[in-house]
matplotlib code that plots the C-alpha trace (Angstrom):
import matplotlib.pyplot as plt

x = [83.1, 80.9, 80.9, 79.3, 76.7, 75.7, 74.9, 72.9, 70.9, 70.7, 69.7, 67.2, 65.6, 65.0, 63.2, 60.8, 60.1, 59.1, 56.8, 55.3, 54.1, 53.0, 51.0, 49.8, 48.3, 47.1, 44.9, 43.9, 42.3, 38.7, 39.0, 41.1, 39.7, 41.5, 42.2, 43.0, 45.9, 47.0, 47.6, 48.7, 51.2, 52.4, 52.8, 54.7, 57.2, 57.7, 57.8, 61.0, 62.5, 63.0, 64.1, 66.5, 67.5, 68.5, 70.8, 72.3, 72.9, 74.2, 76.9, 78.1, 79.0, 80.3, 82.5, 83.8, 84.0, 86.6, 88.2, 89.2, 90.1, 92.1, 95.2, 98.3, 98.4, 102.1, 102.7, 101.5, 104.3, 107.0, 106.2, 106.5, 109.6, 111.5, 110.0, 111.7, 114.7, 115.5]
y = [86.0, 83.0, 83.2, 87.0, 85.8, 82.3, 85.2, 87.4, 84.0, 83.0, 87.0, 86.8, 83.3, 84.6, 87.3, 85.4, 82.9, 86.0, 87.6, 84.5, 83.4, 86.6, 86.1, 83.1, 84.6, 87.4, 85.5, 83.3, 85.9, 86.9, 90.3, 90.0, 90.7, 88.4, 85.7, 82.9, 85.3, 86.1, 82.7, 81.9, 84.4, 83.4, 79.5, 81.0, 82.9, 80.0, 77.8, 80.1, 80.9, 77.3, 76.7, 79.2, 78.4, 75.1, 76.3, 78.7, 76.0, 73.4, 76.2, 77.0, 73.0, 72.7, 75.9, 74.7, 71.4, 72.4, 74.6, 71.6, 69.4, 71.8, 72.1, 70.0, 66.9, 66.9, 63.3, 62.0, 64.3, 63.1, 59.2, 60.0, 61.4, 58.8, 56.1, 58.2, 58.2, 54.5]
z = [98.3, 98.4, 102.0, 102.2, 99.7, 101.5, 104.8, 103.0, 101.0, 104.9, 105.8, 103.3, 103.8, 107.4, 105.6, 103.7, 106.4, 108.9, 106.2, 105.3, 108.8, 108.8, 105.7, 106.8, 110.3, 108.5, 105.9, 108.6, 110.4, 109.7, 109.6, 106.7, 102.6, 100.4, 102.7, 99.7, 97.8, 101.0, 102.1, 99.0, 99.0, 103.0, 101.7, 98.7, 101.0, 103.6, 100.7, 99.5, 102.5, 103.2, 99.7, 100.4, 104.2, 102.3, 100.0, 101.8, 104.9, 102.2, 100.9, 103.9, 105.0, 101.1, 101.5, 105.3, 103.9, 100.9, 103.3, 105.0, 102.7, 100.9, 103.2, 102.2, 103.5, 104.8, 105.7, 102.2, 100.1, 102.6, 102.2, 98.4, 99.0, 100.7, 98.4, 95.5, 97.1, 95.9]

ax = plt.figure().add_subplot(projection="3d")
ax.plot(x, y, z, "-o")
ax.set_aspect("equal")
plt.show()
């Protein structure tokens, strides 16, 4: 379950990085009206979308990273078992 929501925090981090480059070009343009909300709202969105990118990278490596450190660790339970043994 965490898996399918670390995609769509990367699905939507991709999102808001596209829209605010887009933001950003637009209020950089002359033509535009509003240029200062509009680049505020483009550094807002690139400022999320990175924010989000971040998280969404670092709970994919912590999910792959409990995955793998989560199997048995077969030669450990066998030393234990001679050295009960007597």
């Amino acid at each position: 379950m965490r898996r399918i929501s670390a995609l769509f925090e990367a699905i939507v981090s991709a999102a808001l990085l596209i829209l605010g480059l887009y933001l950003l070009l637009e209020g950089s343009s002359n033509r535009s009206s509003g240029e200062a909300a509009i680049l505020i709202c483009g550094a807002v969105c690139c400022a999320l979308g990175v924010m989000t990118l971040v998280s969404a990278i670092r709970s994919i490596l912590w999910h792959r990273f409990m995955l793998r450190h989560s199997s048995p660790n077969h030669n450990v339970n066998s030393a234990a078992r001679e050295h009960n043994r007597g």
